[in-house]
C-alpha positions as CSV (number, residue, x, y, z in Angstrom):
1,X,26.3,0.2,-9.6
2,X,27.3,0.1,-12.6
3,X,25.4,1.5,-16.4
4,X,24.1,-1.6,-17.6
5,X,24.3,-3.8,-14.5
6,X,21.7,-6.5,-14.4
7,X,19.6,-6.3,-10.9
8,X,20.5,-9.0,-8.4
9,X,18.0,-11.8,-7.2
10,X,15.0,-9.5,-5.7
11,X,15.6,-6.4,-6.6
12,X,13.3,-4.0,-8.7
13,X,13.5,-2.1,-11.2
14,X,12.4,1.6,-10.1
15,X,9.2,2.8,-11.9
16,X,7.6,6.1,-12.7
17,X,4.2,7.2,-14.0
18,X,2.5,9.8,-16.2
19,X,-0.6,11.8,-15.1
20,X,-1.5,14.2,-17.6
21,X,-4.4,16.9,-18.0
22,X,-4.8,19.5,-21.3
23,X,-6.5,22.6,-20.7
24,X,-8.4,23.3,-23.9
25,X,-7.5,25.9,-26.4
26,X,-10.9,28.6,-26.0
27,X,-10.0,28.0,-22.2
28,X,-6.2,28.4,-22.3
29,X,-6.6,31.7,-24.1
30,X,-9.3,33.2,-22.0
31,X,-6.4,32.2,-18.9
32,X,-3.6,33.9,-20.7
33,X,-5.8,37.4,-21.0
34,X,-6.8,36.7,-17.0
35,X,-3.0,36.2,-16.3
36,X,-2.0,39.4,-18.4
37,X,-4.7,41.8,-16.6
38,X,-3.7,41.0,-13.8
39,X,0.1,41.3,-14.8
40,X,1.3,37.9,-13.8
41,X,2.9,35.1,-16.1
42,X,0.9,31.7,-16.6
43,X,4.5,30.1,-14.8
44,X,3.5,32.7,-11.7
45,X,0.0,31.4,-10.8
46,X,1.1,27.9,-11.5
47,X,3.9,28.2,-8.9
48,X,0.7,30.1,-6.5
49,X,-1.6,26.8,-7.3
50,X,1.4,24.6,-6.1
51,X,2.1,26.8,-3.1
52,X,-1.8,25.9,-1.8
53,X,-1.1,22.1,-2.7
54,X,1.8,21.8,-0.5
55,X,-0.5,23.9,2.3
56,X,-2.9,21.6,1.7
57,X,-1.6,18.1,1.8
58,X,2.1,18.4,3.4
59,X,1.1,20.5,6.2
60,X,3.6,22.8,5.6
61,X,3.9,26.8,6.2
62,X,6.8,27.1,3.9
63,X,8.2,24.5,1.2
64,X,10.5,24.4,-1.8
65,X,10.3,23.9,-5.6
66,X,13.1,23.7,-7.9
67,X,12.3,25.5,-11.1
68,X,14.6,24.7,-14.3
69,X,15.8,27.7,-16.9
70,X,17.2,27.8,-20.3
71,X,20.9,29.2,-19.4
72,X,22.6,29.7,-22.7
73,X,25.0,32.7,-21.9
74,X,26.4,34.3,-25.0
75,X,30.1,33.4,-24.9
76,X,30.7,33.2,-28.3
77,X,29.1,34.5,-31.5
78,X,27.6,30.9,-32.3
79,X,26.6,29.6,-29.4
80,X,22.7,29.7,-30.8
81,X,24.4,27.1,-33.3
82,X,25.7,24.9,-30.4
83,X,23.7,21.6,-29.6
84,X,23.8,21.0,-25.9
85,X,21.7,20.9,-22.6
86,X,21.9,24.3,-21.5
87,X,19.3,23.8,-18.7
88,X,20.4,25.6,-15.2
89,X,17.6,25.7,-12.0
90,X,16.3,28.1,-9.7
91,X,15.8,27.9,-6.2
92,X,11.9,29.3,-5.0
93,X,10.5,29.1,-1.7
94,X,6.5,29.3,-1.8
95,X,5.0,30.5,1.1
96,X,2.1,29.1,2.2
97,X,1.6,30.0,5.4
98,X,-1.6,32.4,4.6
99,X,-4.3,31.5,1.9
100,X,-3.4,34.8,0.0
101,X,-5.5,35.3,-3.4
102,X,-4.2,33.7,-6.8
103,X,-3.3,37.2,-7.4
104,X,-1.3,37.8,-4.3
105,X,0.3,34.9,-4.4
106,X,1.3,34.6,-8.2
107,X,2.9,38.3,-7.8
108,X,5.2,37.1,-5.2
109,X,6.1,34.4,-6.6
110,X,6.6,36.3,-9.6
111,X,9.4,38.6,-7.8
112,X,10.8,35.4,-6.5
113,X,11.7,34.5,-9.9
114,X,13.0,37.5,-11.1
115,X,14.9,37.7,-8.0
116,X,16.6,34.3,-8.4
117,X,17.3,35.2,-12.1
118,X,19.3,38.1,-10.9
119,X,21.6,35.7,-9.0
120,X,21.8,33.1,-11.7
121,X,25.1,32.8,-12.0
122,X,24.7,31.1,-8.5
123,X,22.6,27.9,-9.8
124,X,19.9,26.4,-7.5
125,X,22.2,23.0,-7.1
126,X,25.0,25.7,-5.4
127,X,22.1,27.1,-3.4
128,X,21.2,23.4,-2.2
129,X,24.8,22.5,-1.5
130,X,25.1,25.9,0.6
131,X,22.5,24.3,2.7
132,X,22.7,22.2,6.0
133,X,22.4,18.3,4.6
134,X,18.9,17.4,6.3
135,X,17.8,20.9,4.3
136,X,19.3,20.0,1.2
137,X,16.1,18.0,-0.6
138,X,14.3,19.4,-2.7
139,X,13.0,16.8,-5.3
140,X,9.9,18.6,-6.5
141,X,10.7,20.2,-9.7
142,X,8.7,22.4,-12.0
143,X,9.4,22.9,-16.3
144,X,7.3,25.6,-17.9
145,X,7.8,26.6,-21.4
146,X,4.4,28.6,-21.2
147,X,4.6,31.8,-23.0
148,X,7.8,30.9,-25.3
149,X,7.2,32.0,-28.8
150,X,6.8,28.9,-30.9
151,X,9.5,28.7,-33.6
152,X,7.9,28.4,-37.1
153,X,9.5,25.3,-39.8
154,X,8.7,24.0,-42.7
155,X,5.1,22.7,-42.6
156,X,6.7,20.9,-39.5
157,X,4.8,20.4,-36.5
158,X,6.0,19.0,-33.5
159,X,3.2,16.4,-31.9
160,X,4.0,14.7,-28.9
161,X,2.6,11.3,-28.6
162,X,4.4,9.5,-25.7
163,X,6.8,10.4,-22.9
164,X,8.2,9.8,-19.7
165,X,10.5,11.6,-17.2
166,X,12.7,9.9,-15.2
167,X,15.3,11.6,-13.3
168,X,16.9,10.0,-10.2
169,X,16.9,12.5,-7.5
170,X,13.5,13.9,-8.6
171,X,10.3,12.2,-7.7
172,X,8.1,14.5,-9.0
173,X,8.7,15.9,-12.4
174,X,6.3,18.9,-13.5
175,X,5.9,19.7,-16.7
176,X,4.0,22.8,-18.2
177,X,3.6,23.8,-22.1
178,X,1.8,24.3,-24.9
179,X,0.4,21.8,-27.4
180,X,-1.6,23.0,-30.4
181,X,-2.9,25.6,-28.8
182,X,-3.9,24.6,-25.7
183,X,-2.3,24.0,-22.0
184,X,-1.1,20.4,-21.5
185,X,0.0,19.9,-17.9
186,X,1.8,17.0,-17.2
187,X,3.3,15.4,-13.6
188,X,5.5,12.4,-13.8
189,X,6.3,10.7,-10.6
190,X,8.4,8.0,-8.7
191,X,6.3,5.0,-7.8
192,X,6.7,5.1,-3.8
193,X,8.1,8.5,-3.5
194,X,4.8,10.1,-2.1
195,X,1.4,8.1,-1.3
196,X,-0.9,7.4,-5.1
197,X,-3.9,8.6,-3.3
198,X,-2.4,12.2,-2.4
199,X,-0.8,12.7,-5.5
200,X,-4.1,11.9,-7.5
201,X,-6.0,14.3,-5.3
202,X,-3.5,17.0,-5.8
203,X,-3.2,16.4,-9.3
204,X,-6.9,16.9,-9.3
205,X,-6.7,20.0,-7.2
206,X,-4.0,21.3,-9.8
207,X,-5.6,20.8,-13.0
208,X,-9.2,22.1,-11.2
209,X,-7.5,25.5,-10.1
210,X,-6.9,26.1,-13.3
211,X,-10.0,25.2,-15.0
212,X,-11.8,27.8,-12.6
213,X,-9.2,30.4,-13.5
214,X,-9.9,30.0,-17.1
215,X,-13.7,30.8,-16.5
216,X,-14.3,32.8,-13.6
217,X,-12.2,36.4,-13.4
218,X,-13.7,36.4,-9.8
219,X,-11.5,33.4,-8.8
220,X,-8.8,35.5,-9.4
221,X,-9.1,37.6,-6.0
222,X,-9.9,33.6,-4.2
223,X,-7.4,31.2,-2.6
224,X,-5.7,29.7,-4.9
225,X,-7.4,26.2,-3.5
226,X,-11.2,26.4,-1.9
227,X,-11.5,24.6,1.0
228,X,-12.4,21.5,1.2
229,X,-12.3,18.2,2.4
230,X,-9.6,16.1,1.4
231,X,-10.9,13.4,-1.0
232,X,-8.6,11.0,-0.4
233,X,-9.8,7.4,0.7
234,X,-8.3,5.5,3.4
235,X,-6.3,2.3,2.4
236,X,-7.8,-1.4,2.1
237,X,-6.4,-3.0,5.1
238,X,-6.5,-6.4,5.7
239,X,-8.7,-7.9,8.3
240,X,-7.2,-8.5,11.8
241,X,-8.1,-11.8,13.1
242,X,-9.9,-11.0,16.4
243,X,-12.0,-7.7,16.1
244,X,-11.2,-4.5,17.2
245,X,-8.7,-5.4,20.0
246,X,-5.1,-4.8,19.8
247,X,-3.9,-8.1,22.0
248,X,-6.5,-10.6,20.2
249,X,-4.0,-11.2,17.1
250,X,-1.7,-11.8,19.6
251,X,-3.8,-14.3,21.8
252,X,-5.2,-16.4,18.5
253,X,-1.7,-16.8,17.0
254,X,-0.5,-18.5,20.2
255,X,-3.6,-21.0,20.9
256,X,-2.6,-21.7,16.9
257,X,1.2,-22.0,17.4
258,X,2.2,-22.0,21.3
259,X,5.3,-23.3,20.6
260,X,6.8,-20.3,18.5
261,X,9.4,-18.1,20.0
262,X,7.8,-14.8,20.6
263,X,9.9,-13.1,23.0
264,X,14.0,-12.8,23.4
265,X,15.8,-11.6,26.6
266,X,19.2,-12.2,26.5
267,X,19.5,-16.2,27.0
268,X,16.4,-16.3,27.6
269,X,13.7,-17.6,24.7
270,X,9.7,-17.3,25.5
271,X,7.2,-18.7,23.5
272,X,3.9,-17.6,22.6
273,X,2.4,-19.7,24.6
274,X,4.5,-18.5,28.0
275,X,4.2,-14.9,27.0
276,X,0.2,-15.7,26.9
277,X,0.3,-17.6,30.3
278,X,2.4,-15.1,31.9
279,X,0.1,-12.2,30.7
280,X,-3.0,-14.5,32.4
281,X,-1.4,-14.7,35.3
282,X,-0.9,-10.6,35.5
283,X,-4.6,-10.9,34.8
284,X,-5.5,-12.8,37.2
285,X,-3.5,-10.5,39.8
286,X,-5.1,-7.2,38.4
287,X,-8.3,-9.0,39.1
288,X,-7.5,-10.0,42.8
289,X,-6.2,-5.8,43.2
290,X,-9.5,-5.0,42.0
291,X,-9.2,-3.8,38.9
292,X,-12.2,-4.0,36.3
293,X,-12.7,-3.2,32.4
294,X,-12.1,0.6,31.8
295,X,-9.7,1.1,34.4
296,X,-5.9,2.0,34.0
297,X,-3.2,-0.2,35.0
298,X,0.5,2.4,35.2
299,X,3.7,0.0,34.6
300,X,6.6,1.2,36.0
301,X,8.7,-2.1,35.4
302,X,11.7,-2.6,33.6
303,X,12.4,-3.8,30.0
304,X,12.0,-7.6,30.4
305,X,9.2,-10.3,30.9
306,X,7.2,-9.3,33.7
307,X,7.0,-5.8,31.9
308,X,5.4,-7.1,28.8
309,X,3.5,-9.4,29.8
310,X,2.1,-7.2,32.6
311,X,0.9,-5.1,29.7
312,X,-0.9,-7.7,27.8
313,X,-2.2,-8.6,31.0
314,X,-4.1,-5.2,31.7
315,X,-5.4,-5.7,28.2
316,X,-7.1,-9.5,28.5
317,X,-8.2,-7.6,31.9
318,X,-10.2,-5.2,30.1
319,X,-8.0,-2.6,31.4
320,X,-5.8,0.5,29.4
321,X,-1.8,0.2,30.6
322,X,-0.1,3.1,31.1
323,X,3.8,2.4,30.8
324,X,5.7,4.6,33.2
325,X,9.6,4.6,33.2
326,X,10.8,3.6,36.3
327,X,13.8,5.6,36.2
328,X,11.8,9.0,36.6
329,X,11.6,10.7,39.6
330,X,9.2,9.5,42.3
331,X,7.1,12.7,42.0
332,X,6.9,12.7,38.4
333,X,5.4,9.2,38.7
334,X,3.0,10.1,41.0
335,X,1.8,13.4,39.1
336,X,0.9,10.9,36.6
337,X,-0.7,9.0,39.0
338,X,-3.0,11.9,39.8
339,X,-3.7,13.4,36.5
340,X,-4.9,9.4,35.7
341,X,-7.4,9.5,38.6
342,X,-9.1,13.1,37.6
343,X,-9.0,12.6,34.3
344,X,-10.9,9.2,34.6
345,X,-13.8,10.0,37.1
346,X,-15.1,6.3,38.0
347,X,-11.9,4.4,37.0
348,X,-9.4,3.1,39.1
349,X,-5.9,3.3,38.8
350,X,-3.5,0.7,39.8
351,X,0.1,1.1,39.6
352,X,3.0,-2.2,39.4
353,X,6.2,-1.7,40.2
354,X,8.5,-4.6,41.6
355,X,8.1,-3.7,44.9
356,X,4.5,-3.3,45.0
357,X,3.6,-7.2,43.1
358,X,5.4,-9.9,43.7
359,X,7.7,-10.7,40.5
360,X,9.1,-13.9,41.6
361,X,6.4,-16.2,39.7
362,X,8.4,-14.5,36.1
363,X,10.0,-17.9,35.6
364,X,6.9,-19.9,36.4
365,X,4.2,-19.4,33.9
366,X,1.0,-19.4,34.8
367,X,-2.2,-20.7,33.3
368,X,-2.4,-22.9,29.6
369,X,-2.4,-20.4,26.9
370,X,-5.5,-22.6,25.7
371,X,-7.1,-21.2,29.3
372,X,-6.8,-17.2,28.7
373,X,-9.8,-15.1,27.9
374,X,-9.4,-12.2,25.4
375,X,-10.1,-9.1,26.4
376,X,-13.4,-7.6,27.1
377,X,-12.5,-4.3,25.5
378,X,-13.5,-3.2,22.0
379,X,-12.3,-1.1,19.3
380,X,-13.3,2.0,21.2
381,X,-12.4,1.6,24.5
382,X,-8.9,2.6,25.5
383,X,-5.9,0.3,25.0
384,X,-3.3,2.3,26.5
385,X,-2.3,6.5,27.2
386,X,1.2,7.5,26.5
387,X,2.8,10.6,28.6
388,X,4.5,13.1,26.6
389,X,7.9,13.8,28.4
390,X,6.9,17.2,29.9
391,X,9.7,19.1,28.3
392,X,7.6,21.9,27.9
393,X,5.1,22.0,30.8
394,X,3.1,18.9,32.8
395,X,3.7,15.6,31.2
396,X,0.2,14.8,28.8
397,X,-1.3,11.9,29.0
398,X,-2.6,11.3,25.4
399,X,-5.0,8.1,25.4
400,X,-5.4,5.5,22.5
401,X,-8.4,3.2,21.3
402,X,-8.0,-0.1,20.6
403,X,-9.0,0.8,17.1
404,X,-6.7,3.5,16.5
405,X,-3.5,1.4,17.4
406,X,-4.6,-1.2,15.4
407,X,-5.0,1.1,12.1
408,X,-1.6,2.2,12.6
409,X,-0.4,-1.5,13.2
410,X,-1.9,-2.9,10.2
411,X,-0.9,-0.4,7.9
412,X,2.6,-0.7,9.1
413,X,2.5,-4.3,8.8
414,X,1.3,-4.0,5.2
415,X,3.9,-1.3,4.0
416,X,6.9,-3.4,6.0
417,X,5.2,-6.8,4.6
418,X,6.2,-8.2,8.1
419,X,5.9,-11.7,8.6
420,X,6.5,-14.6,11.2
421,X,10.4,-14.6,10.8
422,X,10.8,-11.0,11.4
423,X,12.5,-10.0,15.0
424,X,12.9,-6.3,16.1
425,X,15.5,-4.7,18.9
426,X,12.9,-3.2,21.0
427,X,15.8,0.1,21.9
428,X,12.7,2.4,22.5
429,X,11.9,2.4,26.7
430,X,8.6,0.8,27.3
431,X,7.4,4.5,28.0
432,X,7.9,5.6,24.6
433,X,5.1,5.6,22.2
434,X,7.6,3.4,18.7
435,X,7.9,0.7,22.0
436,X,3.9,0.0,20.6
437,X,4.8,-1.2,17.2
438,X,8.0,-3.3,18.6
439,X,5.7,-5.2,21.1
440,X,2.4,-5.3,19.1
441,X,3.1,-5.1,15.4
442,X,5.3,-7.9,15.9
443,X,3.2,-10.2,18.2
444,X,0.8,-9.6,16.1
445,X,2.7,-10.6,13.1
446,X,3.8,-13.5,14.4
447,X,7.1,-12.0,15.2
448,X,9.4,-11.9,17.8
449,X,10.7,-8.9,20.0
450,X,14.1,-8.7,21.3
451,X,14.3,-7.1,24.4
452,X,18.3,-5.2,24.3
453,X,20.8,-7.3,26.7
454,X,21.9,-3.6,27.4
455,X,18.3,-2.9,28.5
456,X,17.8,0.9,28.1
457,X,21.5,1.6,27.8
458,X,22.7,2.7,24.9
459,X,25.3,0.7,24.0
460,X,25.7,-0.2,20.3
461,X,28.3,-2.7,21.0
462,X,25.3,-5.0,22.7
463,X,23.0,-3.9,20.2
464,X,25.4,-5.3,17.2
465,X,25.7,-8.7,19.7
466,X,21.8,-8.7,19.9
467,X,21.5,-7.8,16.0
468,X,23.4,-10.6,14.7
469,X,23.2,-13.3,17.8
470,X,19.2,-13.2,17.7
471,X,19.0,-12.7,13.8
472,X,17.0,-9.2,14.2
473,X,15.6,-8.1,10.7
474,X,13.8,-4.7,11.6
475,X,14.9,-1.4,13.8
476,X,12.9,0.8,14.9
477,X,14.4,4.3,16.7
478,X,14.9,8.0,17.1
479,X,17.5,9.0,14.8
480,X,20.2,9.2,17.8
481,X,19.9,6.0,18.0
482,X,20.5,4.7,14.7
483,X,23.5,7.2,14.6
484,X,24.8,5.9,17.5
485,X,24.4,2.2,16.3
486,X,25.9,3.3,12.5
487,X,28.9,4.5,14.1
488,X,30.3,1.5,15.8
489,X,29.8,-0.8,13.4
490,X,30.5,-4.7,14.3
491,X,33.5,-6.4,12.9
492,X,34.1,-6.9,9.5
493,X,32.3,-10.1,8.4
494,X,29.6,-9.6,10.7
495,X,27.0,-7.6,9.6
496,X,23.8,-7.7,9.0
497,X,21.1,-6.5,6.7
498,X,18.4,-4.9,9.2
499,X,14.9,-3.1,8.0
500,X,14.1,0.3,8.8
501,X,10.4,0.5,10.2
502,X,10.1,4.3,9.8
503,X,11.4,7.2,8.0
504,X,11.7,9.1,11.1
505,X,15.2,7.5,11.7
506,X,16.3,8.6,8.3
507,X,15.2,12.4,8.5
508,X,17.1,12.6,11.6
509,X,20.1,11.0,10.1
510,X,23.5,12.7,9.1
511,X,25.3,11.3,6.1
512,X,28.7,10.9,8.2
513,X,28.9,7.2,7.0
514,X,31.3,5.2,5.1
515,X,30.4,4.9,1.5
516,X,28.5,1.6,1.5
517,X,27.5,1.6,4.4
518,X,23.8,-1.0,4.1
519,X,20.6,-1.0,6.0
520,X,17.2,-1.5,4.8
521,X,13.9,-0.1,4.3
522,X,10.7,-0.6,3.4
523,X,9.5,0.7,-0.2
524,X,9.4,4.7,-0.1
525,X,11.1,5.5,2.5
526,X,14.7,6.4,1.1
527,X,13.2,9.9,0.3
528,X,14.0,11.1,3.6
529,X,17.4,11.3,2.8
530,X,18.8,12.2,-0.7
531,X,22.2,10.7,-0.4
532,X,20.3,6.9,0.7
533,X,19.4,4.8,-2.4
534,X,17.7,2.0,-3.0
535,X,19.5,-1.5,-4.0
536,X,16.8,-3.7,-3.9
537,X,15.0,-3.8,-0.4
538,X,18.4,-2.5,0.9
539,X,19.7,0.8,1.7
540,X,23.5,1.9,0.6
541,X,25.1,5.3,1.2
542,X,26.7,7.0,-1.7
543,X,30.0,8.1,-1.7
């Protein structure tokens, strides 16, 4: 794109916003003679205080901060006279896999720093582009000009009033100084690079660590964070029609609009009002096997119709479905089987396969749509129990409530804004927990899911046929796949711009694409890969 390039029809312009705190002067000094007993810089316990912050809300035992230096190397007598940007960075890991004391922790992160300034002549960006590319992010970046001697003018003093920093590859900007005699701490960030409620808590946990320091020398020889619960309040989602039950958005959308295509299987197109009559029908078989409310229903069908619509069908029978992959081994199957009838003392299980119900009605559907009962289930009662692949042991079976699904659901649906024209490539097996969100979050959006004409084959070839013959607007995958589907693209002229529904395919993914290569993404989600930036709601690889 070019400087000064007007944004096409849709696009956005990127935004970025101030938070700002100001430590005040009595305070700020009593935290400099603190810092200076204990022999650590200001810059030192900052760095400790952002160490517990990443502990606390990324989860993470070790993360990393780019720090920026002054860099004005002396090659030449008047190089003090020289106006320029002499700024180089420093690459610091902050450990945070123990809550050590501020002390502790401001000490070695102290040494880190005069470490790294050792090496300088080997710049954090050179550090970063040693690194493997899925390692190379580091977009956190910290100023501090705490403890620089303030250089005296002419009845001159420097007041700022406004300011903003936007830097492309950096979504948050830290900022650390002094202002007429006090501490101001300012964090400028990315709109959509991190969650607003997280980064308000942590700015709050920030700016409170250091209040305490200021007043309390026995804080010093504390974590640098207290525990605590996180204060951070769950989003404002909007209310699914139907309750607490994860098929009932599904079931009032097709009494409203039977006619709407709701399901794609190669030639064949089912509408909402099929899928719901075909799922009655399972029902109505589950019921004649005997199954009741509470009791597990394990699938072990193939991608297609009769597989999802025997899983709606457990649900309006009150039932959890438990989606097996036929292709496993009969015994692995059947330890499943067993696990589902210990674990569930006073439950039955009952298990489909094709050659235990008779599939051949699959063309036929069954009763009206208008005629099908919801479910009896509520928000907490099961909806369905995923098996974890067993690479490590015995498969787990790991159970989820109505409720739960349908918090995930609606939050995705909000954050993908997905709508009745969207259509996914469901490329996940039926046994794999992102198949949820390619059956239910777009049933219940009023979309349509595409089942692969390559069924569980991967074969990006079909899935660029499916893509652009069936008009698909979302993907949802593992990062393989994605790869896979990135390098074979269709023929020139024939592509399509698709959504990403997670940024779990975009960790995952290498950069070994063309320069220009397109997808698309939901708002945020491009900070999962430097290299990926946005163009509007689209996607486009740098060269």
């Amino acid at each position: 794109m070019r400087l000064g390039e007007p944004l096409h029809a849709g696009e956005q312009a990127v935004a970025y916003r101030r938070r700002s705190f100001q430590l005040a002067p009595a305070q700020w000094a009593q935290f400099r003679g603190l810092a200076r007993q204990h022999g650590v810089t200001p810059t030192a316990v900052a760095l400790a205080i952002l160490g517990g912050i990443a502990r606390r809300y990324g989860g993470q035992q070790h993360s990393r901060i780019t720090l920026t230096v002054l860099d004005r190397q002396a090659l030449t007598g008047d190089v003090m006279r020289i106006i320029g940007d002499f700024t180089s960075t420093l690459l610091l890991a902050l450990d945070s896999a123990t809550a050590q004391s501020v002390v502790a922790a401001a000490g070695a992160a102290q040494q880190q720093v005069f470490s790294a300034l050792d090496h300088q002549a080997l710049s954090g960006i050179e550090v970063l582009r040693l690194l493997p590319g899925e390692q190379r992010a580091t977009p956190i970046v910290l100023t501090s000009t705490l403890g620089m001697p303030a250089t005296p003018g002419d009845g001159v003093v420097n007041q700022l009033q406004q300011g903003l920093s936007q830097t492309p590859q950096v979504l948050l900007d830290i900022q650390l100084s002094e202002s007429a005699g006090a501490m101001a701490v300012v964090w400028d960030s990315r709109d959509g690079s991190y969650p607003e409620p997280v980064l308000s808590a942590a700015f709050h946990d920030f700016c409170t660590a250091l209040t305490a320091l200021s007043g309390d020398p026995a804080r010093w020889q504390q974590a640098a964070l207290r525990p605590a619960p996180l204060a951070i309040s769950a989003p404002q989602l909007a209310h699914t029609a139907g309750g607490g039950n994860i098929c009932a958005p599904f079931c009032q959308l097709a009494r409203q609009a039977p006619h709407n295509i709701a399901l794609i299987h190669g030639e064949l197109q089912l509408t909402r009002g099929a899928l719901l009559s075909h799922a009655g029908h399972w029902r109505d078989t589950l019921l004649a096997m005997g199954a009741r409310p509470g009791d597990a229903v394990a699938i072990s069908l193939p991608p297609g119709v009769a597989q999802v619509s025997a899983q709606l069908g457990a649900l309006l029978a009150g039932c959890a479905f438990v989606p097996l992959d036929p292709e496993w081994p009969a015994a692995r199957q059947q330890a499943i089987l067993t696990t589902l009838a210990q674990a569930r003392p006073g439950h039955q299980v009952h298990l489909i396969t094709p050659q235990s119900v008779d599939l051949r009605y699959g063309a036929q559907p069954g009763n009206a749509a208008g005629a099908v009962t919801a479910s009896l289930a509520g928000e907490n009662d099961c909806a369905y129990i995923i098996f974890t692949s067993g690479s490590t042991g015995t498969p787990k079976g790991v159970p989820i409530t109505h409720g739960q699904a349908l918090t995930t659901l609606n939050a995705m649906q909000q954050m993908l804004g997905l709508h009745d024209g969207d259509r996914v490539l469901g490329v996940s097996r039926p046994s794999f927990d992102l198949a949820i969100f390619n059956l239910f979050g777009l049933l219940n959006a009023g979309g349509v899911l595409v089942i692969p004409r390559a069924g569980t084959m991967p074969d990006a070839d079909a899935w660029w046929l499916d893509i652009i013959q069936h008009r698909v607007t979302l993907w949802n995958s593992v990062p393989a796949q994605l790869q896979l589907l990135l390098d074979s693209p269709p023929q020139q002229g024939r592509h399509r711009p698709v959504r990403l529904a997670g940024g779990a395919a975009l960790r995952g993914l290498g950069t070994r694409r063309p320069a220009g290569t397109v997808a698309s993404v939901a708002p945020g989600l491009s900070r999962y890969c430097p290299r990926w930036r946005h163009r509007g709601r689209y996607l486009v690889l740098l060269p």
